[in-house]
C-alpha positions in Angstrom: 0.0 0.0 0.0 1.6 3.2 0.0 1.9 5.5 3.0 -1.5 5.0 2.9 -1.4 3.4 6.4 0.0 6.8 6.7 -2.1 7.6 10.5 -2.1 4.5 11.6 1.3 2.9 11.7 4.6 4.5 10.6 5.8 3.6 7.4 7.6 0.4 7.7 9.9 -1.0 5.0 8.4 -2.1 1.6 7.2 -5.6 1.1 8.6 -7.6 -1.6 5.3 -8.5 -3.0 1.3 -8.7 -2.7 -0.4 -11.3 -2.9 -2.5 -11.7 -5.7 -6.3 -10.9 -4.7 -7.6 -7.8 -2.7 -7.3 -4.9 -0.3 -10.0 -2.2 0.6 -10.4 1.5 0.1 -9.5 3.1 2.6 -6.3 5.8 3.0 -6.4 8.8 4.2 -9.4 7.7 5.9 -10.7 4.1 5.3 -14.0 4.0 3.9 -15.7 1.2 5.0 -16.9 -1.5 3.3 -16.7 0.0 -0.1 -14.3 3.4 -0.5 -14.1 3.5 -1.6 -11.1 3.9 -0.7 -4.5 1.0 -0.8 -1.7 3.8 -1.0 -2.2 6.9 0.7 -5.6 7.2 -1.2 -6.1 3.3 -2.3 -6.4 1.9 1.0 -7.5 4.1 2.8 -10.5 1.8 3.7 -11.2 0.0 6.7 -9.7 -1.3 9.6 -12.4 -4.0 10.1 -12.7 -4.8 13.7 -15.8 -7.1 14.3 -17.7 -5.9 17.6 -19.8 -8.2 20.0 -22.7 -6.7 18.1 -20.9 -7.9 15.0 -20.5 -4.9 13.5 -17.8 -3.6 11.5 -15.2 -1.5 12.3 -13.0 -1.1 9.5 -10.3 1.7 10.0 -10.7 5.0 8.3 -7.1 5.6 7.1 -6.0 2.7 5.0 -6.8 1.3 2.3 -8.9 2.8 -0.9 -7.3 1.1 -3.0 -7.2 -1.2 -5.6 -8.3 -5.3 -4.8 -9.2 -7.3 -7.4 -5.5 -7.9 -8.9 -2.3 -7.0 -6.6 -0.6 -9.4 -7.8 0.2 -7.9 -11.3 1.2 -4.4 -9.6 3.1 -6.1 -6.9 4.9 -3.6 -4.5 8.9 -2.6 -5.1 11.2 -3.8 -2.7 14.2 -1.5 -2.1 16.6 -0.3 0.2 16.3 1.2 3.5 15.4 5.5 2.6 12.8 8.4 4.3 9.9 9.6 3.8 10.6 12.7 4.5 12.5 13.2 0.8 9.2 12.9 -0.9 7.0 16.2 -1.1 4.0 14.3 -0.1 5.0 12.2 2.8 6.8 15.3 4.1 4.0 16.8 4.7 2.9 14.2 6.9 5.9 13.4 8.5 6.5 9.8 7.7 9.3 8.4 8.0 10.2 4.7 6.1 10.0 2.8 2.9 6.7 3.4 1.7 6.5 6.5 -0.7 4.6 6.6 -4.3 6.5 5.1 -7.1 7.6 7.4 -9.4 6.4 5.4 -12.6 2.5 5.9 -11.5 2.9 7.0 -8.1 0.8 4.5 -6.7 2.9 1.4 -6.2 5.3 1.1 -3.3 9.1 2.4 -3.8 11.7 4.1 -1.9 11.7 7.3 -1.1 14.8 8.0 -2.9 13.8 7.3 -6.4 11.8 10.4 -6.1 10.0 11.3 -9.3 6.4 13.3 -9.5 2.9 11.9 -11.6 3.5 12.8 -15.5 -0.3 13.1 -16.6 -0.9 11.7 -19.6 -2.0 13.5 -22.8 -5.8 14.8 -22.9 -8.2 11.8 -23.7 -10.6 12.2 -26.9 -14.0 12.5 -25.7 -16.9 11.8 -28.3 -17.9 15.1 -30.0 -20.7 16.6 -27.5 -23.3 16.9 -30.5 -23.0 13.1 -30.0 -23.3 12.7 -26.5 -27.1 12.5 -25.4 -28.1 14.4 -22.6 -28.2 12.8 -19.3 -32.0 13.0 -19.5 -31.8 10.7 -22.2 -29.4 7.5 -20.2 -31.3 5.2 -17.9 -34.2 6.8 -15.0 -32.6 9.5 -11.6 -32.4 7.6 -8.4 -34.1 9.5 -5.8 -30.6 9.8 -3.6 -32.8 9.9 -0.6 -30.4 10.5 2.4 -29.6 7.9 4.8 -26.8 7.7 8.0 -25.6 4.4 7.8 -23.4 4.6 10.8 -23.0 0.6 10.8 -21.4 0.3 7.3 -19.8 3.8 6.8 -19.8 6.4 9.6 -18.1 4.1 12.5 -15.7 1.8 10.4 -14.2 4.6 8.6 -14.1 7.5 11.4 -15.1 6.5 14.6 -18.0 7.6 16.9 -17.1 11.2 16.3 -18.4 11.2 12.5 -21.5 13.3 11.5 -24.3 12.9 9.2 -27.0 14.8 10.5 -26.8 18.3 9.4 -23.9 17.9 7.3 -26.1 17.4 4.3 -28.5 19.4 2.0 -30.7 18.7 -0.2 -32.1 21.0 -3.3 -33.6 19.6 -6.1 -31.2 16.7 -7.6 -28.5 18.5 -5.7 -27.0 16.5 -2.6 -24.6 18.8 -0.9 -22.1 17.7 1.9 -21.0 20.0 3.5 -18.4 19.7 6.4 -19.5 22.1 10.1 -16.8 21.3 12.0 -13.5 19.1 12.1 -15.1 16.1 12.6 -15.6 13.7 9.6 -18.5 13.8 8.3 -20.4 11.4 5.6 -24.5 10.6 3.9 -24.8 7.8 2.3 -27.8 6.8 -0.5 -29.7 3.2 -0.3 -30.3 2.3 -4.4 -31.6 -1.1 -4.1 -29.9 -2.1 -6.7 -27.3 -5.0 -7.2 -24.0 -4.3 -9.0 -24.7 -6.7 -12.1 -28.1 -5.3 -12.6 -26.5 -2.0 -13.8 -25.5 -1.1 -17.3 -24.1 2.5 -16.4 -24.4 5.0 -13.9 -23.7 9.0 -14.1 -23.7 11.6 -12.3 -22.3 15.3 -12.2 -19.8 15.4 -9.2 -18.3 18.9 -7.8 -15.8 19.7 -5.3 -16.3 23.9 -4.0 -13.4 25.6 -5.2 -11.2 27.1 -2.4 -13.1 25.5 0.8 -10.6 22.1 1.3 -7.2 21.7 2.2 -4.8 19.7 -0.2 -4.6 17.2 2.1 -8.3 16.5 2.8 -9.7 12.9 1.6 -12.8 13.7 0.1 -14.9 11.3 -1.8 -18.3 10.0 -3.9 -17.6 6.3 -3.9 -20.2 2.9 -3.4 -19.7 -0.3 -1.9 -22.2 -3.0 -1.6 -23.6 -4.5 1.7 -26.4 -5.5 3.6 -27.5 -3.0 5.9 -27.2 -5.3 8.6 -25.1 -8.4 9.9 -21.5 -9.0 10.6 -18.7 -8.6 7.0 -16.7 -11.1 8.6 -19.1 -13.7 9.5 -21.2 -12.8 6.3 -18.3 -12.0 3.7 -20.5 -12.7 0.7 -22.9 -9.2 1.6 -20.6 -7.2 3.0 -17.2 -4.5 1.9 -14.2 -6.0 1.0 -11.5 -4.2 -0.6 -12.2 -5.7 -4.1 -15.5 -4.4 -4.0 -15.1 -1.2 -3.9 -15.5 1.6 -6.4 -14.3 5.3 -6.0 -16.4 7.2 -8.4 -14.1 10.4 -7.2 -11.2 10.6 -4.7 -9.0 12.9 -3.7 -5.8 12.6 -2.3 -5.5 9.1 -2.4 -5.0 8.1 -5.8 -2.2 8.7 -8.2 -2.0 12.3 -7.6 -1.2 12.3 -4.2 -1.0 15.8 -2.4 -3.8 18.0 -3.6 -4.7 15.8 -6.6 -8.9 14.2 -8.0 -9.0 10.7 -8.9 -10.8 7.6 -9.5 -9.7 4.7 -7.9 -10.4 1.3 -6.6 -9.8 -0.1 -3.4 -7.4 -2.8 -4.0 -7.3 -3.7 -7.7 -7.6 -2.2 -11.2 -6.4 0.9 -13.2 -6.9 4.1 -10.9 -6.8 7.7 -13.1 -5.8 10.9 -11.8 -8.4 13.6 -13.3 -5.6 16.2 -14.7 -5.8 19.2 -14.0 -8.2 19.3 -10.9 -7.2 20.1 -7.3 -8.9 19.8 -4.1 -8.2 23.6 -3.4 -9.3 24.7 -7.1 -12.1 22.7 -7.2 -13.8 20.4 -9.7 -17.4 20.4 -11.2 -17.2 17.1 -13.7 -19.1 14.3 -15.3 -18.6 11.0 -14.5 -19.7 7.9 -16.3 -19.6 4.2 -15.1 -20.6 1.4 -17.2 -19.9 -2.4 -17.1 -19.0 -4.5 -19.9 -20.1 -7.4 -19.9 -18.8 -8.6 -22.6 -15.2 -9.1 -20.6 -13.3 -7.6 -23.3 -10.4 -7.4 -20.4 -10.7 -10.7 -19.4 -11.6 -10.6 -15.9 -11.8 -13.6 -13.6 -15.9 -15.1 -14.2 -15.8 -15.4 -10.4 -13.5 -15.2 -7.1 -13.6 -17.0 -4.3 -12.0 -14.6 -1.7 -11.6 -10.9 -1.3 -9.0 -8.9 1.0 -10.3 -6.9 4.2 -7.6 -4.3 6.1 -3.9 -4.9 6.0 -4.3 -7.7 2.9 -6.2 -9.8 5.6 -7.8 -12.3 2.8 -11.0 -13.3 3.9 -12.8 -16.1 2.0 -16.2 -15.6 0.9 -17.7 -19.1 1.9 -19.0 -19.0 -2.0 -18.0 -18.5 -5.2 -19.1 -14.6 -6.4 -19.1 -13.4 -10.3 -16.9 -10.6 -10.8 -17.8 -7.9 -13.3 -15.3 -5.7 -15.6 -16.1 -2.0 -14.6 -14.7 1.3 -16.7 -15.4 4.9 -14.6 -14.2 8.1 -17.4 -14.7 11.9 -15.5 -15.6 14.7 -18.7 -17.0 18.2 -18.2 -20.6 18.2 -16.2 -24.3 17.7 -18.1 -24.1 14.7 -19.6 -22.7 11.3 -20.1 -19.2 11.1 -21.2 -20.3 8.3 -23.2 -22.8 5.9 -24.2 -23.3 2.0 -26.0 -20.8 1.6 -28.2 -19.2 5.1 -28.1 -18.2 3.6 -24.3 -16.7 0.4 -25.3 -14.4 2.8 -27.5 -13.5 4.4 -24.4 -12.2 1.5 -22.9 -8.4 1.8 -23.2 -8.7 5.2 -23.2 -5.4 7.0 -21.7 -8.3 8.4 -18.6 -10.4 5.5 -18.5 -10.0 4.1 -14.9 -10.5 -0.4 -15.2 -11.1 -3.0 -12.6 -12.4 -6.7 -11.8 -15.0 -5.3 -9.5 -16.6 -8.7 -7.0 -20.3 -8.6 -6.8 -21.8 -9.0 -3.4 -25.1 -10.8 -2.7 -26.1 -7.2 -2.0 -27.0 -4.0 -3.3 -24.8 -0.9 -3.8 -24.8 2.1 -1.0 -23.5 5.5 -2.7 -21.6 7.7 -0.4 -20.4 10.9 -0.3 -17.9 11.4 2.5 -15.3 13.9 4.0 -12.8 12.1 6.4 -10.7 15.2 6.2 -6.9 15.1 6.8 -5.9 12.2 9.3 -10.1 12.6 10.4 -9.6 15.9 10.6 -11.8 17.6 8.4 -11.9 21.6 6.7 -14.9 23.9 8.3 -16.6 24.9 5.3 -14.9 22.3 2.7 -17.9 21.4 0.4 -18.8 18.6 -1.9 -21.8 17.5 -3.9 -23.4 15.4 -6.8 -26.3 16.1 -8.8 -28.3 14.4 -11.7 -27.8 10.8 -10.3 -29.2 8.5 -13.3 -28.4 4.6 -13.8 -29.4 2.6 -16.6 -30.1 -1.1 -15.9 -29.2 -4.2 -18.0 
């Protein structure tokens, strides 16, 4: 992971190798079972720690990352160096073997081999007369606002995280909005299961000059039953290869002040270039699966990684389904049908083996701050949430 464990332990040295399989999203503050949420944005996830009421606790600074293949990324080993020569673990005074590589930034490396995120050249979007108006892609979900303390609020920030009153609601607008240093978090029941959806869009915004460059802000799912215990009940419940972070910031393959898409153990995370947490972002972003498998992922997986690449079997064998998320400018899908499976190998196309649960999907939007430390003020929000089933 990267120094993604960055609060919680102190950067110890690199590991020669993951094993192949999962990890969760959790970084700069673990999301919880979704997440959405691996290096010092990937795994952010969850600490999960099951209570005698058998509820989760899974640790808000860890892992966010990417689970359904580690073992192609793999983590660098190398020789003993600080943290405190790379720009973004200096900030957070680290000290160890556990900085950003410099070929993506995201894989383990040491500290000394230095080197900052190249973005990649601008990705060709279809030509907007051809892109159909979000009106015209699948039916809105009604977002109605929930507090799911048990799966969300608790595992990712402790006792001390806030729904109530951090939210508003106008229109299709769902604005979270942080009143105090405390995390907070709102979270959106769909009823729908991951392989009953086609693609999903929404317009996602980040308030320009109201969060700090460090802050871990996100609009991410993860699917789980809103009751029961994830260890005892794996198949229903977050694991890190389940995860999908619609947006993420800081934890991700920009690092320091940087918007991403990422996944909490596995897959192809994307920085969006050219977005910051202190300038802001108001973007598009469009989620489809293919279920054609055109990338070959796994028809199934038998296990799934919790916190700290604890594997955890699932008791049962669950399909897995190949997932594409693409951010373009806000109003209407980046893509659609065919114009999508274009998109696929796009240069800011971010690609996963994403496990489906025996459960449905819980959107989140969530501000665990810096080290659960949130801004005053700092402000996020989506709007026009619309899915489009198979």
């Amino acid at each position: 992971f990267w120094c993604e464990l960055q609060h919680q332990i102190s950067c110890a040295p690199a590991l020669s190798r993951l094993q192949p399989h999962h990890s969760t999203r959790a970084a700069h503050s673990q999301h919880l079972p979704h997440s959405t949420h691996t290096g010092m944005a990937a795994l952010r996830k969850i600490a999960v720690t099951a209570a005698a009421t058998a509820s989760v606790a899974l640790a808000s600074e860890s892992l966010r990352g990417s689970a359904g293949n580690l073992t192609a990324r793999g983590l660098t080993e190398s020789a003993s160096a600080s943290c405190n020569v790379h720009p973004g673990c200096a900030r957070l005074n680290l000290v160890g073997d556990c900085c950003p590589h410099p070929l993506n930034n995201q894989d383990l490396a040491c500290c000394s081999e230095g080197g900052q995120y190249e973005p990649q050249p601008q990705q060709q979007l279809p030509a907007q007369e051809d892109r159909q108006s979000s009106q015209g892609t699948g039916y809105m979900l009604p977002m109605t606002p929930s507090c799911d303390d048990v799966n969300v609020g608790l595992p990712n920030c402790g006792p001390a995280a806030r729904c109530q009153g951090e939210y508003h609601v106008d229109g299709s607008n769902r604005v979270l909005r942080a009143t105090s240093q405390h995390c907070s978090y709102v979270t959106f029941e769909t009823g729908l299961h991951l392989n009953q959806i086609q693609q999903l869009d929404a317009d996602v915004r980040i308030a320009p000059g109201r969060c700090s460059e460090l802050d871990n802000l996100a609009f991410w799912f993860f699917q789980t039953q809103p009751h029961g215990n994830p260890v005892a009940e794996p198949w229903s419940h977050w694991d890190a290869l389940s995860e999908v972070d619609l947006m993420e910031t800081y934890i991700g393959l920009g690092g320091v002040n940087s918007v991403n898409t990422n996944f909490a153990a596995t897959g192809r995370a994307k920085n969006w270039n050219g977005y910051t947490i202190t300038g802001g972002a108001d973007r598009h972003v469009t989620m489809w699966v293919d279920y054609e498998n055109t990338a070959g992922c796994p028809a199934t997986r038998q296990s799934g990684f919790l916190t700290e690449l604890r594997e955890i079997d699932y008791q049962r064998e669950l399909p897995v389904v190949s997932l594409y998320v693409m951010n373009c400018p806000p109003g209407q899908p980046c893509c659609t049908g065919t114009q999508c499976r274009d998109m696929q190998n796009g240069a800011h196309t971010a690609w996963a083996c994403i496990t489906v649960k025996e459960a449905p999907i819980l959107l989140t939007l969530s501000n665990w701050g810096s080290g659960h430390r949130a801004t005053p003020g700092c402000e996020i929000g989506v709007s026009d949430v619309r899915v489009k089933t198979k």
